[in-house]
N, C-alpha and C positions, 0 to 999 in steps of 0.2 A: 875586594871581591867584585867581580864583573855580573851585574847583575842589575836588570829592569824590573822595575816597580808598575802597576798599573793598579790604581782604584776603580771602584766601582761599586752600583749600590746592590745589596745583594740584601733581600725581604727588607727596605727599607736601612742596609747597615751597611757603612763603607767598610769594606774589608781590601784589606792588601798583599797581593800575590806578589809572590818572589820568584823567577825564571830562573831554570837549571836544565841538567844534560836528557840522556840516554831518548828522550821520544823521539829524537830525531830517527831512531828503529821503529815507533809505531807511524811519525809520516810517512815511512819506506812503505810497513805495513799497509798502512791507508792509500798509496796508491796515491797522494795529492801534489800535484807537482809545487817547487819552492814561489812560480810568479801567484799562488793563490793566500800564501802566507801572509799575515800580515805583521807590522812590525813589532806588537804588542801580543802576548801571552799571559795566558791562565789557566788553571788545574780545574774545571767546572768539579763541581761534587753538590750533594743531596747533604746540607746541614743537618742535624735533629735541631740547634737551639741558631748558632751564628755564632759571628766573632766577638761584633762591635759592642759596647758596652748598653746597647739601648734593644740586643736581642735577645736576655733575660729578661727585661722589663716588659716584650708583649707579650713573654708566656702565662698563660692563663693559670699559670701550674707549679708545682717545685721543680728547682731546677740545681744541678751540681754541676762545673764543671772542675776539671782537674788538667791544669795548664802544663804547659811542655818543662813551667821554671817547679812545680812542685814535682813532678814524677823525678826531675834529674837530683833535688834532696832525698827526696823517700827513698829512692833506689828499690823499687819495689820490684820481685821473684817475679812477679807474672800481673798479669791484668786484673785476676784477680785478689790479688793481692794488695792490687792499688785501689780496687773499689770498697775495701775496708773503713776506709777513710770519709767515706760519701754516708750521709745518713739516710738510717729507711731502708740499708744493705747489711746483708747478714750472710757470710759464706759458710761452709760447711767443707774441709778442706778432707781430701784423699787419698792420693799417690803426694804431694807434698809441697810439688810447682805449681799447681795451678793449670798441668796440662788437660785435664778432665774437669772441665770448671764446673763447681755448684754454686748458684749465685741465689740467693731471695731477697725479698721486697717488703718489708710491713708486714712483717709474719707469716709469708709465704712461705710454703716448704723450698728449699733452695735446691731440690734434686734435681740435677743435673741442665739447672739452669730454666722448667719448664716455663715457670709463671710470670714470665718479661720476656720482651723480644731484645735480640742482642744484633749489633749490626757491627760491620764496619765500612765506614765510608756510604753508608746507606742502604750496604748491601745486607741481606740476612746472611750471620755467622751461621746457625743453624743449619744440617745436612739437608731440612725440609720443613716447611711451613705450615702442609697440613697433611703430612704424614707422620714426621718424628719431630719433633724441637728440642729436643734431647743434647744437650751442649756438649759432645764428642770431642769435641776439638776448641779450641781458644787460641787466635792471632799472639803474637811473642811484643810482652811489651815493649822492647828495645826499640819496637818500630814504629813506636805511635807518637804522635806529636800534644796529642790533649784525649780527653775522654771524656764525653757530656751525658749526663744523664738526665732524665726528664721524665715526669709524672702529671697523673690529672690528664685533665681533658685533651689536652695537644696532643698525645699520645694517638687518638685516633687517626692522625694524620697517617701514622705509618703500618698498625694491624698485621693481622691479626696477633693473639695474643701480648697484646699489653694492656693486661689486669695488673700486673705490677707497675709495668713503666717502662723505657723503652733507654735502651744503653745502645749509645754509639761510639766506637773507637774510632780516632779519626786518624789517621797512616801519614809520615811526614812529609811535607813537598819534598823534593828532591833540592840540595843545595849544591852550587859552586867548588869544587874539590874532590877530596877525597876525608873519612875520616875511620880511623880504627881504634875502636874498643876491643879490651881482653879484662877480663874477670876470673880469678879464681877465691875457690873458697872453701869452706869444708866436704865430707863426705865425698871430698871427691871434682869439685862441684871445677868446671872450666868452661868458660864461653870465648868466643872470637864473635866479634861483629863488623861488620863493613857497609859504610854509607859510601855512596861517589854519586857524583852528578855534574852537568853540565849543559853548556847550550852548544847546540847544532851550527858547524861552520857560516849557515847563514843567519845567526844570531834568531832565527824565528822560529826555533821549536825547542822545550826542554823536555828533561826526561833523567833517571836516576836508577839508583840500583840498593836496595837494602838487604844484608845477607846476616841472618845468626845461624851459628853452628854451638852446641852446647851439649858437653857430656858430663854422667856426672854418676856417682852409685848410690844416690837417693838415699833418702833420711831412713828409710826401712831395709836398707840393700834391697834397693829396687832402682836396679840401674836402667838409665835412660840415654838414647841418643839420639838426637833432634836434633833437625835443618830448617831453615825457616828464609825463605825466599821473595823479595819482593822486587816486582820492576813497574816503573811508574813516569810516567811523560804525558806530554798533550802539545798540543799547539793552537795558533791562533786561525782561523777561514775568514779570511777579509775582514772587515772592521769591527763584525756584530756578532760573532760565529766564535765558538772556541770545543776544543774538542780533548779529552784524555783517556787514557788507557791504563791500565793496572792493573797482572798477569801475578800472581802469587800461588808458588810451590812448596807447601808442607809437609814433613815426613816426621814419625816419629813411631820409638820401640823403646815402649817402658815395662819393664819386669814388673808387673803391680795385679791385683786380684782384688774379686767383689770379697776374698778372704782377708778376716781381719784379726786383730790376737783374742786370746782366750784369755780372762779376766787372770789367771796365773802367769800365763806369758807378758802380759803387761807391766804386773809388777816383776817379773824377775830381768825380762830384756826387750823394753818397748820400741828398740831399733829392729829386732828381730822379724827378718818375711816369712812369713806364714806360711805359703804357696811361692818357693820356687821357681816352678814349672809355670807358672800362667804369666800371661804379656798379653800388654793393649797395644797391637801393631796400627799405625793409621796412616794415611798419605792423603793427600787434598792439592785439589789444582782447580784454582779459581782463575774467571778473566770478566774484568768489567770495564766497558766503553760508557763516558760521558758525555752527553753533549751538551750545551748552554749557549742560548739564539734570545738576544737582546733585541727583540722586533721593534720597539720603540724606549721611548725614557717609562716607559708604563707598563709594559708587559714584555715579560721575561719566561721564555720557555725551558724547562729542563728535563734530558731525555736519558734515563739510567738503561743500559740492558745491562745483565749481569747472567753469567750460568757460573758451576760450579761441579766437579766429581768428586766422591767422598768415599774413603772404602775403609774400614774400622773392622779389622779381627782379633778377636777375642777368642786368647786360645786358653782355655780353664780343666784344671782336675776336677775330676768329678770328688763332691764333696760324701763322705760314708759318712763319718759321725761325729760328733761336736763335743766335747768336754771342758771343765772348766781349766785343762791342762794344753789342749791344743785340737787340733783338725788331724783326723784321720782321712785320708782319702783313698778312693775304693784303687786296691793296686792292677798295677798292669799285665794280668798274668791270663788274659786271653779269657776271662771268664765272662767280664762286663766290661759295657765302654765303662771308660777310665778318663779318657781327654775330650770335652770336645771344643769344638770351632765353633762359635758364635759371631758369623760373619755377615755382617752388611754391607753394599754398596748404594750409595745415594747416587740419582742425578737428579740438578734441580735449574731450573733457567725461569728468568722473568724480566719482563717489561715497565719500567716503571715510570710516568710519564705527570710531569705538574707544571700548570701554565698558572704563573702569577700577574695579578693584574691590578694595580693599582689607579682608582680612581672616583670622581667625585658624586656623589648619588646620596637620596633623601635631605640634601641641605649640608652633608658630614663628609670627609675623608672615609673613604673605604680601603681595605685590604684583600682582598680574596683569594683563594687558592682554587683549583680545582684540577681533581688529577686520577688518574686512571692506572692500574697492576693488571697484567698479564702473567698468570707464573702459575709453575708443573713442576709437578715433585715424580718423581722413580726411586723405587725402593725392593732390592731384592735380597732378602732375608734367607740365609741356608745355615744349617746347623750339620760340620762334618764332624762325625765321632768315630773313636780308635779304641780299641781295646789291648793293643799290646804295645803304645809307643807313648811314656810320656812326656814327650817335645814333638809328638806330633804336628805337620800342617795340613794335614790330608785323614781320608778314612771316608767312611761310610758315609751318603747323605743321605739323612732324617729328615730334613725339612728343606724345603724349597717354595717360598712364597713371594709372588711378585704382588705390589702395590702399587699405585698410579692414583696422583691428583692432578686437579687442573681446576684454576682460579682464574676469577677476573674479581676485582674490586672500585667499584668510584668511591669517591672521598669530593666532598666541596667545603670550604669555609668559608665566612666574611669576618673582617675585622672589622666593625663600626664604632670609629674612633670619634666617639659623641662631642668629645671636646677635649684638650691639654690633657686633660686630667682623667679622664673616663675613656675606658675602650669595654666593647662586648662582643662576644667571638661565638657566636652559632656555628656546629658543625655537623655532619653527617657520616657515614661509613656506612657502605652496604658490600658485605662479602658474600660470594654465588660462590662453592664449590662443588665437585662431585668426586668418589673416589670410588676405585675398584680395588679390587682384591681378589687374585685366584692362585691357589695351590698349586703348584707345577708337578708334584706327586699323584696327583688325583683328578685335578684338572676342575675342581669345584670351585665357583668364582661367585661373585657377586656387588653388588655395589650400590652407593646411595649418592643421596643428593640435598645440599642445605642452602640456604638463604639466609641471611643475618642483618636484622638493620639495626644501626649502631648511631643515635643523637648521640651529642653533648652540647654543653653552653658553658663558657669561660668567660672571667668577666675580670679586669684590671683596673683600681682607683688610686691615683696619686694623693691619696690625703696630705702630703709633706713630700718637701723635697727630700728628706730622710727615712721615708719611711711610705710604700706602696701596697697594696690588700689586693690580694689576689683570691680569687674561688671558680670552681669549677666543678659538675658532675655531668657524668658519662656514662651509658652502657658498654659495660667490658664483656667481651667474649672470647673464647679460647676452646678450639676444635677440640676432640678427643685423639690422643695420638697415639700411634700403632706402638711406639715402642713402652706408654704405659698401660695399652688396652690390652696385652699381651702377660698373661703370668709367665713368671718360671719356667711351669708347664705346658705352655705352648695355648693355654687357655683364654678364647677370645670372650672379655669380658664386659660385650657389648656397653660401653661406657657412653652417658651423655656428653654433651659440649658443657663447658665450663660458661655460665652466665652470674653478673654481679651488675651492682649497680652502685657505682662511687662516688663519692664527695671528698673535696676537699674545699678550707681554706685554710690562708696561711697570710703572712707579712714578711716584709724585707724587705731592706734599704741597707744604707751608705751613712756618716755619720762622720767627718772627719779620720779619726783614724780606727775606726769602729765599723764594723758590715754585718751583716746580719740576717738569716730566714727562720722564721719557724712555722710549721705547717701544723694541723691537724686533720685526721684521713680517716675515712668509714670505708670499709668491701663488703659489701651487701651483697653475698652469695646464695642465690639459688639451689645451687647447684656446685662443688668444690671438687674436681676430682683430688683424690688422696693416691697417691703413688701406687703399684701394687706392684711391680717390677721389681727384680732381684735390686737393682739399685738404687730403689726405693725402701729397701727395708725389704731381708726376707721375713717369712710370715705373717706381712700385711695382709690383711682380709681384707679390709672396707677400699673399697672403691669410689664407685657415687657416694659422697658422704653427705649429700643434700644441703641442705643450707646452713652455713656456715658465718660465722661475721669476723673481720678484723677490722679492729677500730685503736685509734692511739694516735701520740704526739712524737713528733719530731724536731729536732732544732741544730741550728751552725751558728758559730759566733767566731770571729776575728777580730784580734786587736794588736794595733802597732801600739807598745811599751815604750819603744824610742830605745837611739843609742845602740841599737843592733837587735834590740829584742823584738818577739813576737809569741801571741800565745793563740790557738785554735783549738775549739773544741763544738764536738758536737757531741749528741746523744738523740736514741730512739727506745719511746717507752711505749710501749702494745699490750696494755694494761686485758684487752678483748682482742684471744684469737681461738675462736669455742667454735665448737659442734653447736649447731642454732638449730636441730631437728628432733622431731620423737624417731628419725626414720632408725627401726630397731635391725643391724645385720646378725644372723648368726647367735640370735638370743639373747645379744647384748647394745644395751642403751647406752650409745657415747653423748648424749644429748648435755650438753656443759663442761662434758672433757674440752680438755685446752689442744689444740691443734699441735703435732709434729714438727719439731726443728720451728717453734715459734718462740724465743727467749724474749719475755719482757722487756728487758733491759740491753740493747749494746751501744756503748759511749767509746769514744776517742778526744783525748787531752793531746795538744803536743807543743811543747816549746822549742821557740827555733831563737838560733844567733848568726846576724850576717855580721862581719868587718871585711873588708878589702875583697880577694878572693874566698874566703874561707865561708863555710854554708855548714851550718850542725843543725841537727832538731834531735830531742826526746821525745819519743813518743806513746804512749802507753791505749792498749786497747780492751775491753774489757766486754766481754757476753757472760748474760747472768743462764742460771741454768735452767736447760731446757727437757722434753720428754720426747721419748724417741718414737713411742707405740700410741695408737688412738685409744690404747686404755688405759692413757697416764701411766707405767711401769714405774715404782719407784727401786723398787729392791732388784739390785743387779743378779739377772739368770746368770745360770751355770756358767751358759755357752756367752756370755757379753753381749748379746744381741739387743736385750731388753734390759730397763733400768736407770732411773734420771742420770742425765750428762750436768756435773758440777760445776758451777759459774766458774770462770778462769781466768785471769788478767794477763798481760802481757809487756812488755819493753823492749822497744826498740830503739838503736842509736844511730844515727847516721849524719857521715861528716864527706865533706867534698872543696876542696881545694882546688883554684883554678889556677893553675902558676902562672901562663899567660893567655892569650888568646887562643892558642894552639893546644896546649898540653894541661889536660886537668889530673888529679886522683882522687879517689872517692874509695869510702869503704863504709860497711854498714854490721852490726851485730842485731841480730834477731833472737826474740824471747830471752834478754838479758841475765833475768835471774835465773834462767834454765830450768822454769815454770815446768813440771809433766804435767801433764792434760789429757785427757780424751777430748777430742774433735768431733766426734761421730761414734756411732754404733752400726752405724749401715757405711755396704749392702749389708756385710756379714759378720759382725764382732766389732771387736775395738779400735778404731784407727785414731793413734797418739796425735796430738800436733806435732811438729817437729821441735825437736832439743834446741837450745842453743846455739846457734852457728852464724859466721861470719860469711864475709865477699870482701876482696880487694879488688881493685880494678884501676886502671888506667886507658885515656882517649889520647888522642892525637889527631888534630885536624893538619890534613897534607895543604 
């Protein structure tokens, strides 16, 4: 492999970059002629945690990562599917892949991703920040090289909304070659992927290309066809300079609906689609420039912009009536709309900018950050309805609403690294937003304005070289967002901002062939918004649920058994996720009801066996049961919407064979004992987990 290595220190961590193709199109792009190059390359990027083994150790906080060597055993369907495995994560799965992700945190409601901020490569996945946060869309695992997750106080670095914790995908450098994966599996299921990369005839710029294409007729015959595109390069500007680029093309059309089965249809055919006629059509095209300006051995500048377009239509039968037999939908015979179009288009663009500075003050080593966001959300909401076509993409427009934010946030830390063994990390976060909102039907507009200041203090003690104490509390805050301020009914549900106040501590270390965190965590909520959005549970009422607490333990353990073996497990136990209010909505006292989509209990066991090439793990996952409505439902209605979700286990097998450096195969069976389950009750009815099913697949690196 033809290929230049350069270190460097990066928050205190040597990390080491690998040089590859294709950016020698974003130098064209850039306009830099080749005598400006220099003969050294790097991919700059905005970490959430680092590489080097000593950049979990200054998190004030928990911290998970999930390395490029477990994603390739797990063989996991989608990203979210891989954060199963992280504790303190709790998903709630939908159409089946993980294309429409619901992800939670410590008892958060996991709808559609609200209560974490989700990035990739630093960027917000999210269509909008403090408009919608609503996880639409999800990057394609195939294309990520590790996955860091991060809680506690460090968290404020990156804002808004991370009350739960902040997940970053990180996207793979581009390598030397070419390489193609192909997967097939049940229901249908076929992927193509394609990596290639290389360096620029003048050895001084790389750059690459990552391509999945994947079809497949979905665990409910809910067929899907998705492309997923990445192009990715940088180069070096003279000695201290380094600059990349990263242009990513999304499409996808999945037969799927907020409709789910009816407590009959489940048990007689829970592969069975409810709704036919409805599809979540989406496309996305993002573009992000990095820069990274090494001004001295002490201060290290890093310059994110990033924009993104995002256009999500949602084309749905109109629902008539609900029975324990199935969904009636109102027919198309010119009387009433029948179809409509629940269509959005995002634009979102921002600046994000952190100057690192390491140096000596009060007598101690210091650390500090200090950094600055620029960023503007656009959102335009229409709803077209039909009354005589149902596959409509057109009809009548009912609603037309334009939205607009615009953000600036500072952020400062200091590390005050008191001695070896002690460090303490003050920090700050102040988010200024302002939003408007006007009907383009009526032309009635209006708009506000918020300020947010956000401490925390994290603090790190080496008591043992096996074993490190970490704590931290923060003010967490999270705007009100259009897409859950907004009923069904088109009804603006003047919603507060979500405010809490967090603790944690925890412990972890290293141990010979033994590793280890366990944390314990408090959300001290004010203020909790509770979903009210079809996708939140139809016939949610509560809104503002006022103050709220989730409180519980978390834990990961690893252990090398020897002789090929390995066992990992973790578990999260959320003994406290309650309604902390008298506030009474609608004549009823939820004051001690347990929180939505909050399961006590979710644990992962998995044993793995390496010899030679050959890679297998068992793995088994288990969420104890949970309540779908703010008034605890135990006894399942008619229509499946309401009524506890039953604790469920799972097993999964996966094996991967490297025949040589060039040609691997790998395949994987999911939910082994072909476990039936409910997953969910929202938006609308019953959504099964998926049955049984397999993946084969084979790579080739050219």
């Amino acid at each position: 492999m033809n290929s230049i290595t350069r270190t460097f220190e990066h928050h205190g961590a040597t990390k080491a970059i690998t040089k590859t193709t294709l950016a020698l199109a974003v130098a064209v792009a850039l306009n830099f002629p080749a005598e400006v190059l220099a003969a050294e390359v790097q991919l700059p990027r905005i970490d959430v945690v680092g590489e080097d083994g000593q950049a979990i150790a200054k998190q004030p906080g928990s911290v998970a990562i999930i390395d490029e060597e477990q994603l390739a055993i797990m063989q996991p369907l989608s990203t979210q599917d891989a954060l199963k495995s992280v504790p303190g994560i709790v998903v709630r799965e939908e159409e089946g892949y993980g294309f429409i992700p619901n992800i939670g945190m410590r008892g958060l409601n996991p709808n559609r991703s609200q209560k974490l901020l989700v990035l990739e490569d630093g960027v917000p996945v999210a269509p909008g920040l403090f408009l919608a946060n609503d996880s639409y869309y999800s990057p394609r695992i195939e294309r990520m090289e590790s996955i860091e997750v991060l809680k506690g106080a460090a968290g404020l670095r990156y804002g808004p909304t991370t009350i739960g914790g902040v997940i970053n995908y990180k996207t793979k450098k581009p390598e030397e070659g070419a390489k193609v994966t192909a997967k097939a599996g049940s229901n249908g299921y076929r992927l193509l992927g394609l990596d290639a990369g290389g360096t620029a005839p003048s050895g001084e710029a790389i750059g690459g290309i990552s391509l999945v294409k994947a079809k497949g007729d979905g665990f409910r015959n809910n067929a899907f066809d998705m492309t997923d595109i990445m192009l990715k390069g940088g180069m070096a500007i003279g000695e201290n300079q380094w600059i990349g680029a990263k242009l990513t093309r999304y499409e996808n059309e999945i037969n799927t609906s907020y409709v789910g089965l009816r407590p009959n249809e489940f048990k007689n055919d829970p592969t069975k689609n409810p709704a036919p006629n409805d599809y979540f059509l989406t496309d996305r095209t993002a573009f992000d420039i990095n820069h990274e300006w090494q001004i001295n051995d002490a201060i290290k500048l890093n310059t994110l912009l990033y924009t993104s377009q995002f256009t999500r239509d949602y084309w749905r039968r109109e629902v008539g009536s609900r029975s324990a037999d199935g969904t009636t939908f109102v027919p198309c015979d010119g009387g009433a709309y029948c179809m409509n179009g629940n269509n959005r288009t995002f634009e979102m663009m921002g600046l994000d900018s952190r100057l690192n500075i390491n140096y000596a003050g009060f007598g101690i080593k210091n650390e500090a950050e200090i950094g600055v966001r620029l960023h503007s959300d656009k959102l335009n909401n229409t709803k077209l309805r039909s009354k005589t076509d149902p596959n409509a993409r057109s009809g009548d427009l009912t609603t037309d609403d334009t939205q607009k934010a615009r953000g600036i946030a500072f952020y400062g830390q200091n590390r005050f690294v008191v001695n070896e063994r002690v460090a303490i990390t003050p920090g700050l976060r102040i988010e200024s937003y302002n939003q408007t909102r006007k009907d383009e039907l009526t032309s009635v507009s209006g708009k506000s304005s918020t300020t947010e200041v956000m401490p925390g203090l994290g603090a790190t003690w080496q008591i043992a070289p096996q074993a490190q104490l970490f704590a931290g509390t923060f003010k967490a805050f999270s705007p009100a967002m259009v897409a859950t301020a907004i009923s069904g009914g088109g009804v603006d549900q003047q919603l507060d901002a979500e405010r809490s106040t967090n603790f944690e501590l925890g412990v972890r270390g290293k141990a010979q062939r033994l590793n280890y965190e366990a944390t314990a965590f408090r959300m001290d909520f004010s203020n909790q918004i509770v979903p009210q959005s079809e996708s939140g549970g139809v016939g949610t009422t509560v809104t503002n649920a006022g103050a709220t607490l989730n409180q519980g333990l978390e834990g990961a353990i690893g252990y090398d058994l020897g002789a090929g073996w390995g066992v990992d497990a973790n578990a999260t136990w959320v003994p406290t996720a309650k309604y902390n209010s008298t506030k009474i909505v609608g004549g009823i006292d939820r004051n001690g009801n347990r929180l939505p989509y909050a399961p006590e209990l979710t644990a992962n066991l998995s044993v793995s066996y390496r010899v030679g090439g050959l890679k297998t793990s068992l793995g088994t996952y288990h969420v104890s049961r949970q309540f779908v409505d703010t008034e605890n439902t135990v006894v399942e209605s008619a229509d499946g919407r309401r009524g506890v979700i039953p604790a469920y286990t799972t097993f999964d097998l996966n094996a991967r064979y490297a025949v040589d450096k060039r040609l691997s195969v790998f395949g994987t069976v999911r939910n082994l004992t072909d476990r039936k389950y409910i997953a969910s009750r929202n938006p609308d009815g019953i959504f099964p987990g998926a049955e049984r099913n397999f993946e084969v697949g084979v790579s080739y690196k050219f």
